[in-house]
ZADO-1210 file (C-alpha; in nm, 4 decimals, padded with zeros to 6 digits):
<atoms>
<atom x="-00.9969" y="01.0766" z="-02.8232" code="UNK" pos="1"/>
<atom x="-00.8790" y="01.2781" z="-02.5034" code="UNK" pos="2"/>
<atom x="-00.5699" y="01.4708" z="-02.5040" code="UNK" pos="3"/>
<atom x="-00.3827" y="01.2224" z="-02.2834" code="UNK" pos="4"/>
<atom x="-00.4866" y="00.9405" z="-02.5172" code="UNK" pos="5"/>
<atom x="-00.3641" y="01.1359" z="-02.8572" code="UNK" pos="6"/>
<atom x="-00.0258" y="01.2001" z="-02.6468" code="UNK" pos="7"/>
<atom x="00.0601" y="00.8208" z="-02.5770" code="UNK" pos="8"/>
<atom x="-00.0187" y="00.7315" z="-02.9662" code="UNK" pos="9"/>
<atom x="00.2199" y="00.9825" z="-03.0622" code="UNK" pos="10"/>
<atom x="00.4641" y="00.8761" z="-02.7871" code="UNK" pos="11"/>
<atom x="00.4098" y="00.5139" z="-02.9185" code="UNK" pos="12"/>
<atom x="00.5294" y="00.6129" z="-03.2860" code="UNK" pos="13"/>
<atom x="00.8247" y="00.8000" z="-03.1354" code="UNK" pos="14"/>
<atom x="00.8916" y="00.5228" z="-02.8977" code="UNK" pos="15"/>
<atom x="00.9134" y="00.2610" z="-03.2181" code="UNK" pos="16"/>
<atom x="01.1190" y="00.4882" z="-03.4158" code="UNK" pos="17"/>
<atom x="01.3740" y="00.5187" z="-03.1286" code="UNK" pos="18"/>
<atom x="01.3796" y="00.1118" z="-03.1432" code="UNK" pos="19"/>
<atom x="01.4488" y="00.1295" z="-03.5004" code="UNK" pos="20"/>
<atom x="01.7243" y="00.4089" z="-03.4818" code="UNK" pos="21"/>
<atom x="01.8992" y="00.1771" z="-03.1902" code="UNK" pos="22"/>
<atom x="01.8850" y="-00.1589" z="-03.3692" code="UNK" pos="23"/>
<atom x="02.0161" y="00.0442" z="-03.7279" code="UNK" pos="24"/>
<atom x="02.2882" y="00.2241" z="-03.5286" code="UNK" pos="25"/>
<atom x="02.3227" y="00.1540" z="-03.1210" code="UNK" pos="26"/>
<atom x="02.3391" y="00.4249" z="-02.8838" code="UNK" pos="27"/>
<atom x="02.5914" y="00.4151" z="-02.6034" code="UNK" pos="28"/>
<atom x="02.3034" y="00.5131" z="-02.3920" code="UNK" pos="29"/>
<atom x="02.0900" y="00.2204" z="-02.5354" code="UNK" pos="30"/>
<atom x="01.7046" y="00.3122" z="-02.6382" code="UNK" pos="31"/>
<atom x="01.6476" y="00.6795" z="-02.5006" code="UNK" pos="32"/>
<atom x="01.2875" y="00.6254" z="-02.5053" code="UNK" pos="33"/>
<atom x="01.2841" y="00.3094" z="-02.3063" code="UNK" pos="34"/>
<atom x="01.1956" y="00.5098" z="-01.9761" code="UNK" pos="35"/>
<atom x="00.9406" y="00.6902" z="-02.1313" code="UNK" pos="36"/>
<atom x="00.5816" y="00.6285" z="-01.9675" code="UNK" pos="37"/>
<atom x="00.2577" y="00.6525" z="-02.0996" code="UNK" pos="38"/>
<atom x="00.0165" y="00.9122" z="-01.9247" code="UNK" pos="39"/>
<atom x="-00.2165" y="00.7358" z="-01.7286" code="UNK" pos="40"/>
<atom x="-00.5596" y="00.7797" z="-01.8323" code="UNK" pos="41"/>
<atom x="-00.9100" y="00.6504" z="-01.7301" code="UNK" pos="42"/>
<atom x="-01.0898" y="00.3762" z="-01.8789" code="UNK" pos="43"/>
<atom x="-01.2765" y="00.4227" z="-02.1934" code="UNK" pos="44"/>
<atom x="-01.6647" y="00.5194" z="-02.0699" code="UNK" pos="45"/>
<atom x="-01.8772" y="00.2330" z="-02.1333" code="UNK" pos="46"/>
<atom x="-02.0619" y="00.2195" z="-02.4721" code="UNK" pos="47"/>
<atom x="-02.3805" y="00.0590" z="-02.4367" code="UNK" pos="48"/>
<atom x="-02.7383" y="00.1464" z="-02.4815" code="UNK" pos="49"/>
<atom x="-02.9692" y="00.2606" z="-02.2446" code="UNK" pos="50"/>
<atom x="-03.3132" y="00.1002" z="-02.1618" code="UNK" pos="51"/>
<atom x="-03.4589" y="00.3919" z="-02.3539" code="UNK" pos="52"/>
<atom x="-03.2440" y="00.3780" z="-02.6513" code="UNK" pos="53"/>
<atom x="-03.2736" y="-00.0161" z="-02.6504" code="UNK" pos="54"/>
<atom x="-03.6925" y="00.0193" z="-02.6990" code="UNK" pos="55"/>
<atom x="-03.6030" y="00.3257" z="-02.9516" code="UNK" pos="56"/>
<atom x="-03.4785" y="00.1153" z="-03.1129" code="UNK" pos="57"/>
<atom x="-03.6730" y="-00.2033" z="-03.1119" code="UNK" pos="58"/>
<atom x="-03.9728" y="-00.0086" z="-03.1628" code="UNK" pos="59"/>
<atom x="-03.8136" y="00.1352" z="-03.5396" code="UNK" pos="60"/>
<atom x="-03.7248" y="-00.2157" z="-03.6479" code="UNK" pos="61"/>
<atom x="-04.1069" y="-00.2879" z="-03.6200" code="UNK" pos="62"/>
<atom x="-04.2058" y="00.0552" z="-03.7761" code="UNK" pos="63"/>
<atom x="-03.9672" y="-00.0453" z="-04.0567" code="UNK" pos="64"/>
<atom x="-04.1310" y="-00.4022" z="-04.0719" code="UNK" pos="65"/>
<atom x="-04.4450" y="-00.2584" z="-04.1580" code="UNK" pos="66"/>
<atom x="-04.3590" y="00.0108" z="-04.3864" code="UNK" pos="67"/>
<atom x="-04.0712" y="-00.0881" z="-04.5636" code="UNK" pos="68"/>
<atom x="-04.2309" y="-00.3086" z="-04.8415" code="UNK" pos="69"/>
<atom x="-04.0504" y="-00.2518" z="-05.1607" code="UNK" pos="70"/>
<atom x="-03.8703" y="-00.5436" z="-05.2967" code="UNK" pos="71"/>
<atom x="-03.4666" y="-00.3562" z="-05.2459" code="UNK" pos="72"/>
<atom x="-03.5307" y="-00.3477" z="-04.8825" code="UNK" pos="73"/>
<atom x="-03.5556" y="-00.6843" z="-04.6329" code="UNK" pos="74"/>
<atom x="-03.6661" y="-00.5588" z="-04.2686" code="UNK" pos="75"/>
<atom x="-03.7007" y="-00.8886" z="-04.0862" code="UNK" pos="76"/>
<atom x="-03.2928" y="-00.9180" z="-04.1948" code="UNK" pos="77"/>
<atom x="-03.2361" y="-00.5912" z="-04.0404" code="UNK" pos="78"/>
<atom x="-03.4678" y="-00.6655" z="-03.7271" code="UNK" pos="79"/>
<atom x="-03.3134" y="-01.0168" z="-03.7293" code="UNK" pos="80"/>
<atom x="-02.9300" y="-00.9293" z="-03.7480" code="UNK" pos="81"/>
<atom x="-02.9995" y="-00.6956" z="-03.4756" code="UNK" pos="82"/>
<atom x="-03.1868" y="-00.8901" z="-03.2031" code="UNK" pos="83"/>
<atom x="-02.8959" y="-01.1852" z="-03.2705" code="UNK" pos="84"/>
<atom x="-02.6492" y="-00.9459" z="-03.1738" code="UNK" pos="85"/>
<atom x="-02.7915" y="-00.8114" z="-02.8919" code="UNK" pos="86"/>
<atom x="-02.9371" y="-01.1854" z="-02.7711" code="UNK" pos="87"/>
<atom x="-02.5693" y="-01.3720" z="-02.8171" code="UNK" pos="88"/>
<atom x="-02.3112" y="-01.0834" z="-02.7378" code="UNK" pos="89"/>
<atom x="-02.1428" y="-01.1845" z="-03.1031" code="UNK" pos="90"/>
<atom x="-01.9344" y="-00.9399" z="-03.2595" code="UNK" pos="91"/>
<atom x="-02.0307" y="-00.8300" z="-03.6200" code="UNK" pos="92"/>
<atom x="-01.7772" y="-01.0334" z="-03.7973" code="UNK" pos="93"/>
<atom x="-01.8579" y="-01.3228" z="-03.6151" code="UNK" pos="94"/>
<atom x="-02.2089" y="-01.3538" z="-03.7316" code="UNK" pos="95"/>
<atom x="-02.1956" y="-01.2981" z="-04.0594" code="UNK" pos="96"/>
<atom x="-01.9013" y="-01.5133" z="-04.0614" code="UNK" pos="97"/>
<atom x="-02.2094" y="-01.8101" z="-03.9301" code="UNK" pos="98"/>
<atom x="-02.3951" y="-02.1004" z="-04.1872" code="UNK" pos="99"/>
<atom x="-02.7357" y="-02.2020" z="-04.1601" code="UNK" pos="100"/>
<atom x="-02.6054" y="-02.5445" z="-04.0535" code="UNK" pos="101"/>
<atom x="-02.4468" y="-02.4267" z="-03.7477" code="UNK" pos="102"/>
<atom x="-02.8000" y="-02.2452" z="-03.6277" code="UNK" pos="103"/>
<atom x="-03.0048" y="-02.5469" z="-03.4315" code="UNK" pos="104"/>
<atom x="-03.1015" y="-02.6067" z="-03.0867" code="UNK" pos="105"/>
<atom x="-03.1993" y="-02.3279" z="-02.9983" code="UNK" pos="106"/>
<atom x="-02.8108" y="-02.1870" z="-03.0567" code="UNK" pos="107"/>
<atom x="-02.5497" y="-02.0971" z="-03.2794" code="UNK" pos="108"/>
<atom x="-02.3026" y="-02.3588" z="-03.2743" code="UNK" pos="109"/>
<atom x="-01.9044" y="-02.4208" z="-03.3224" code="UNK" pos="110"/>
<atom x="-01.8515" y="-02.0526" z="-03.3593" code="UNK" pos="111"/>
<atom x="-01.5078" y="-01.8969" z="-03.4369" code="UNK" pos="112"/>
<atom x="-01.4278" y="-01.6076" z="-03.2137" code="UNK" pos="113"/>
<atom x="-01.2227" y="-01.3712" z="-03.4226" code="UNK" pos="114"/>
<atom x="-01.0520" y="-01.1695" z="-03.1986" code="UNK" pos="115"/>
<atom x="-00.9007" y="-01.4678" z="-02.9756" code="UNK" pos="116"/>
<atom x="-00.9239" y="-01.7494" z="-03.2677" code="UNK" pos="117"/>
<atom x="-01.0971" y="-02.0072" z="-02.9975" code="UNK" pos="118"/>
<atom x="-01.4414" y="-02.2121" z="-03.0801" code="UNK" pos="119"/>
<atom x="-01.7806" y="-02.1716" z="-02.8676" code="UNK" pos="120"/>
<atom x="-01.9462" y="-02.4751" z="-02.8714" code="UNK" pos="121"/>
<atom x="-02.2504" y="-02.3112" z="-02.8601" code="UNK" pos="122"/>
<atom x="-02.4075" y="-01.9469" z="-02.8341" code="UNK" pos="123"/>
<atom x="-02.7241" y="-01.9440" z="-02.6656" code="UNK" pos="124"/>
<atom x="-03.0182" y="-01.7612" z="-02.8940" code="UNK" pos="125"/>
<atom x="-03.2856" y="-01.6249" z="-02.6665" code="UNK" pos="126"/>
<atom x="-03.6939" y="-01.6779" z="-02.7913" code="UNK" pos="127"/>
<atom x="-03.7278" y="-01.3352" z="-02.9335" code="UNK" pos="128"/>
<atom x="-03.4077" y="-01.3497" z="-03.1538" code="UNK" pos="129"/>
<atom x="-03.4956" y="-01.6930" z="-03.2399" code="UNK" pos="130"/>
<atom x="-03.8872" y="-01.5963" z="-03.3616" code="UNK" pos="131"/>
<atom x="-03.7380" y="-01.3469" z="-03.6065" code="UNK" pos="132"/>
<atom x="-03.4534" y="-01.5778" z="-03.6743" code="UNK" pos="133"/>
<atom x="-03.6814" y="-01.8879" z="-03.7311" code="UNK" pos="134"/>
<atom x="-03.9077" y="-01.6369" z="-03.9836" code="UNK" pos="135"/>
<atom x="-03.6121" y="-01.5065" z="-04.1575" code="UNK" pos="136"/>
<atom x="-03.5029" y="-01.8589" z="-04.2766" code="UNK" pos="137"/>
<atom x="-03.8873" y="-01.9995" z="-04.2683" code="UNK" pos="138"/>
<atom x="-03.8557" y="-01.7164" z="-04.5957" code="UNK" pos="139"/>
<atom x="-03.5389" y="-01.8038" z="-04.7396" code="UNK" pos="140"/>
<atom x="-03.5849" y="-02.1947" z="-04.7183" code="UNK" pos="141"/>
<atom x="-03.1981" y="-02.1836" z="-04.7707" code="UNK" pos="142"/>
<atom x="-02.9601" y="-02.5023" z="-04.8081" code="UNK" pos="143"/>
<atom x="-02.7378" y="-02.5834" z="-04.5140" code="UNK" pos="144"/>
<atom x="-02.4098" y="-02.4650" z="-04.5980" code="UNK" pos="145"/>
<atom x="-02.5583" y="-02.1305" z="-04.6946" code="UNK" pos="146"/>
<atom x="-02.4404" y="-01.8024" z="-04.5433" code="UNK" pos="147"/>
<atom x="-02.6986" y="-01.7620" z="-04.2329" code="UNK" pos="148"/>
<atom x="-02.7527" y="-01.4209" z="-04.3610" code="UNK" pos="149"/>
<atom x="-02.7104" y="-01.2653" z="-04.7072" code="UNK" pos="150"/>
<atom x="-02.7443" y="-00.9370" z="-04.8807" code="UNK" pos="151"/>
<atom x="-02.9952" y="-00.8821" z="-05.1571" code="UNK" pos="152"/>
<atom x="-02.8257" y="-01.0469" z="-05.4136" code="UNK" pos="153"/>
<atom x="-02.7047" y="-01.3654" z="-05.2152" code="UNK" pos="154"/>
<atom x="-02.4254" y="-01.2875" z="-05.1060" code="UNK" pos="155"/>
<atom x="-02.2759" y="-01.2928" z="-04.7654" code="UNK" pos="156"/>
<atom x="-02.3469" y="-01.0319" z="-04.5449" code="UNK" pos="157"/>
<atom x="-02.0611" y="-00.8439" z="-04.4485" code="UNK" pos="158"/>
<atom x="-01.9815" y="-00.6122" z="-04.1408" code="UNK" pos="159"/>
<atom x="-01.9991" y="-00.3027" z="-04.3375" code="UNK" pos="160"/>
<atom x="-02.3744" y="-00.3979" z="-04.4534" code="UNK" pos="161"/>
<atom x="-02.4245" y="-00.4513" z="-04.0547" code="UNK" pos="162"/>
<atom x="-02.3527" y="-00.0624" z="-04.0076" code="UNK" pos="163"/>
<atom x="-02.5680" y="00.0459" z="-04.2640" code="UNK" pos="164"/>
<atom x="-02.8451" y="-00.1741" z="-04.1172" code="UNK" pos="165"/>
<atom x="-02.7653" y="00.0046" z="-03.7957" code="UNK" pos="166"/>
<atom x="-02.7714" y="00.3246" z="-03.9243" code="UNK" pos="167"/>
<atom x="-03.1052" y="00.2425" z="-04.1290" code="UNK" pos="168"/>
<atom x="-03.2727" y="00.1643" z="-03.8135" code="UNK" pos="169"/>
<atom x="-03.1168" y="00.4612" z="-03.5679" code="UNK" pos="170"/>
<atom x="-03.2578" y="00.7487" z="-03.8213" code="UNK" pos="171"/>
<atom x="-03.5745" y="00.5721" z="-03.7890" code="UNK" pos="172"/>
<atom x="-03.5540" y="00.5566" z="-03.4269" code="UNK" pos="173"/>
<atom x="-03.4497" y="00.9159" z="-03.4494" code="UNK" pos="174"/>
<atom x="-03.6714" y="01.0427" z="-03.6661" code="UNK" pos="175"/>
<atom x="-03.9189" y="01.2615" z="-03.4181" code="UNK" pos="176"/>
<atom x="-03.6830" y="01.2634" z="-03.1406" code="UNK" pos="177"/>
<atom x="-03.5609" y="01.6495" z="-03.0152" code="UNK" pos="178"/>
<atom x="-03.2008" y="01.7139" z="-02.9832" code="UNK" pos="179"/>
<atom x="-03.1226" y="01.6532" z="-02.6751" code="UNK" pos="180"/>
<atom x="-03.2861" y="01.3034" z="-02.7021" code="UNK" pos="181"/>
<atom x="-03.0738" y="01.2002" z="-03.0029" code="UNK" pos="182"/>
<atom x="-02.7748" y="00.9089" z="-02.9593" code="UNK" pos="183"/>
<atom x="-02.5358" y="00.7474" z="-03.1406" code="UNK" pos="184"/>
<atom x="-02.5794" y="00.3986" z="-03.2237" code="UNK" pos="185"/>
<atom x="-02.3126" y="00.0737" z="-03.3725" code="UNK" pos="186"/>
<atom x="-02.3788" y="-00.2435" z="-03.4289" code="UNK" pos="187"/>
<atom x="-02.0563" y="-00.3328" z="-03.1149" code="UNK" pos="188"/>
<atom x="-02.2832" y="-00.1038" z="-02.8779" code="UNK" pos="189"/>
<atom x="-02.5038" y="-00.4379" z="-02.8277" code="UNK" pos="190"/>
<atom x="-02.2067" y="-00.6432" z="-02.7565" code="UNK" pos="191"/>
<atom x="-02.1627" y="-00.3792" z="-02.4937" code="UNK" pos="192"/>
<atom x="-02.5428" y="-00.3955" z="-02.3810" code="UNK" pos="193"/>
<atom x="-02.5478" y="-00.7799" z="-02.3917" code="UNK" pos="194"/>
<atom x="-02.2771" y="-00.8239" z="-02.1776" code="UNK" pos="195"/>
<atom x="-02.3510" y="-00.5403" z="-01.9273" code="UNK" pos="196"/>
<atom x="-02.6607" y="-00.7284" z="-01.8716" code="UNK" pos="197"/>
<atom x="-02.5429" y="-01.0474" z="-01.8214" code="UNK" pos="198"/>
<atom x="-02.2667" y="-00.9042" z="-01.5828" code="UNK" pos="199"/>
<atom x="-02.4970" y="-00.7089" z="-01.3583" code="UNK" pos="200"/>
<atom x="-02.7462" y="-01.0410" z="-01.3669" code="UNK" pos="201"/>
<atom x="-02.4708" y="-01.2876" z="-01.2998" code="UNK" pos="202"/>
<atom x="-02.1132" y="-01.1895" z="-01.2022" code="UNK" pos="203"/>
<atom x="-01.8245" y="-01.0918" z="-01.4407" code="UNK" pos="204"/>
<atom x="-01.7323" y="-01.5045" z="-01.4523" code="UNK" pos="205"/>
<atom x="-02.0654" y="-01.5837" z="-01.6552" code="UNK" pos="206"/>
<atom x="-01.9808" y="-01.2891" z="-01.8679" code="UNK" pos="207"/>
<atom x="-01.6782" y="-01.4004" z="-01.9636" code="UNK" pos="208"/>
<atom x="-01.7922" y="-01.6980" z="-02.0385" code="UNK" pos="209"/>
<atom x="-02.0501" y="-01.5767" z="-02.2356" code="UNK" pos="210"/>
<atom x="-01.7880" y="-01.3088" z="-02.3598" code="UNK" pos="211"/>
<atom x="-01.5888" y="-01.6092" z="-02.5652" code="UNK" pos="212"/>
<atom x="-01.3707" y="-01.6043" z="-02.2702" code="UNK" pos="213"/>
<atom x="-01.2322" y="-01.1966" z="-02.3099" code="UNK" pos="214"/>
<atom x="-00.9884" y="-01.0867" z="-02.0288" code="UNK" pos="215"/>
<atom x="-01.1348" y="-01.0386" z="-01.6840" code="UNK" pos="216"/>
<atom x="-01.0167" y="-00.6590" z="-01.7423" code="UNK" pos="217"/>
<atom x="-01.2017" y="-00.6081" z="-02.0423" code="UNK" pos="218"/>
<atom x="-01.4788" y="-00.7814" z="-01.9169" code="UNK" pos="219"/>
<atom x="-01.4768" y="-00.4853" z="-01.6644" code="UNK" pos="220"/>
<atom x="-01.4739" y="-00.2194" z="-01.8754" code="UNK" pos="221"/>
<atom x="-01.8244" y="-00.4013" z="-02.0972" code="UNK" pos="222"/>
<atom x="-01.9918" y="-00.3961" z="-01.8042" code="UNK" pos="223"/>
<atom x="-01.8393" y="-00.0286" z="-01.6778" code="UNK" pos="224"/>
<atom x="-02.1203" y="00.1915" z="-01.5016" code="UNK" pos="225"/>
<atom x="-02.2782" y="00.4731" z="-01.7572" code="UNK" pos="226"/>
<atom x="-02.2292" y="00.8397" z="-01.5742" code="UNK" pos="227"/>
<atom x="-02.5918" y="00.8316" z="-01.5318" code="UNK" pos="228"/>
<atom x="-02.5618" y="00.5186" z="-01.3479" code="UNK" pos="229"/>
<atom x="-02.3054" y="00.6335" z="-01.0931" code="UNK" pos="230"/>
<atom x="-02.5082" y="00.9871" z="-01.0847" code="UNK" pos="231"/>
<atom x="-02.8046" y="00.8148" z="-00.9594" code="UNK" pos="232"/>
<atom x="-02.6567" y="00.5634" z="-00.7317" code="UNK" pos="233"/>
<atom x="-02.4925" y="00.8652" z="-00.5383" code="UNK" pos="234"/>
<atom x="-02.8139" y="00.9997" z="-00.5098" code="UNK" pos="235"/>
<atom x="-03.0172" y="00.7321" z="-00.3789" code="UNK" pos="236"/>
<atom x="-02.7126" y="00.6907" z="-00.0966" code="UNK" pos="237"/>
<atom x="-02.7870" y="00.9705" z="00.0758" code="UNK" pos="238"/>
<atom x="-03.2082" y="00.9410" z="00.0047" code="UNK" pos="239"/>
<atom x="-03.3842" y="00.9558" z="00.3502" code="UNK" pos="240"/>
</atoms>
């Protein structure tokens, strides 16, 4: 958090305790933090994954496919969880939120978008998600109105066993990396990926769309140029 940002949450508090002090007791000088502006500060840098980090990362789901063989651990989950994010944009609560009846047609359907409470019809599932998707239940052979994804002893997954997948999978990825190579990785950085993708491909509009219908503005700052980006598009301007 930058210095500007930690100032306006502490301005906030003040700001709601001044609300609360003129509602208990009004000042004849009403609210005197109701002129009080936040600091204006850029938008948050965009959190996706590179290219690089993307095959990283790809490349230690199959490592752990192939050597993680002891009954406590379930790679094609993790490798399946994690291509479904990235291939559908879904946040982590709304997939493990999903049932295996809601999973045909090549798509995900009727799912609940938590953060604006609407419906998608239906969530596209590209060919590579779907493969591991399709093996993942192919094992399971699991009843319709099970959870589409479940934990080792049948339970639902939940969000906090989509981290530890992620982090499973990013110290693989990291394992023989050097320093300076090293990155951070969540399971929301491939919302951020999915949608930068689809932006650059197809215009903000599809994004949205694709999005669960997000604002316009935070549509923007998904799809928000990495420093690299901007670094190398400067540089290619001026290329003879």
């Amino acid at each position: 958090m930058s210095p500007k940002q930690h100032f306006n949450r502490v301005m906030a508090t003040i700001r709601h305790v001044g609300r609360w002090l003129h509602q208990q007791r009004p000042l004849l000088a009403g609210d005197p933090m109701m002129q009080v502006k936040d600091l204006q500060t850029d938008a948050p840098d965009w959190n996706g994954l590179t290219s690089k980090q993307l095959m990283r990362l790809k490349s230690a789901c199959e490592q752990r496919i192939k050597s993680c063989t002891r009954k406590n651990q379930n790679p094609l989950l993790e490798t399946t969880v994690l291509y479904v994010l990235l291939g559908t944009g879904l946040r982590e609560s709304e997939l493990v939120s999903l049932n295996v009846y809601q999973y045909y047609n090549k798509g995900l359907h009727d799912v609940v978008r938590h953060k604006i409470k609407r419906v998608t019809g239906k969530v596209p599932v590209p060919q590579e998600a779907r493969d591991f998707l399709d093996k993942y239940l192919a094992e399971r052979d699991p009843e319709s109105e099970e959870p589409l994804f479940i934990g080792r002893y049948g339970e639902r997954l939940k969000t906090l066993d989509i981290y530890r997948i992620s982090q499973r999978v990013l110290k693989q990825a990291l394992a023989f990396l050097q320093d300076n190579e090293k990155f951070d990785f969540t399971p929301h950085k491939l919302r951020h990926t999915f949608l930068k993708k689809v932006t650059d491909k197809h215009g903000v509009h599809f994004a949205q769309e694709m999005s669960g219908n997000v604002s316009i503005k935070e549509i923007f700052r998904y799809a928000k140029p990495s420093q690299e980006e901007m670094q190398s598009t400067i540089e290619e301007l001026f290329e003879s």
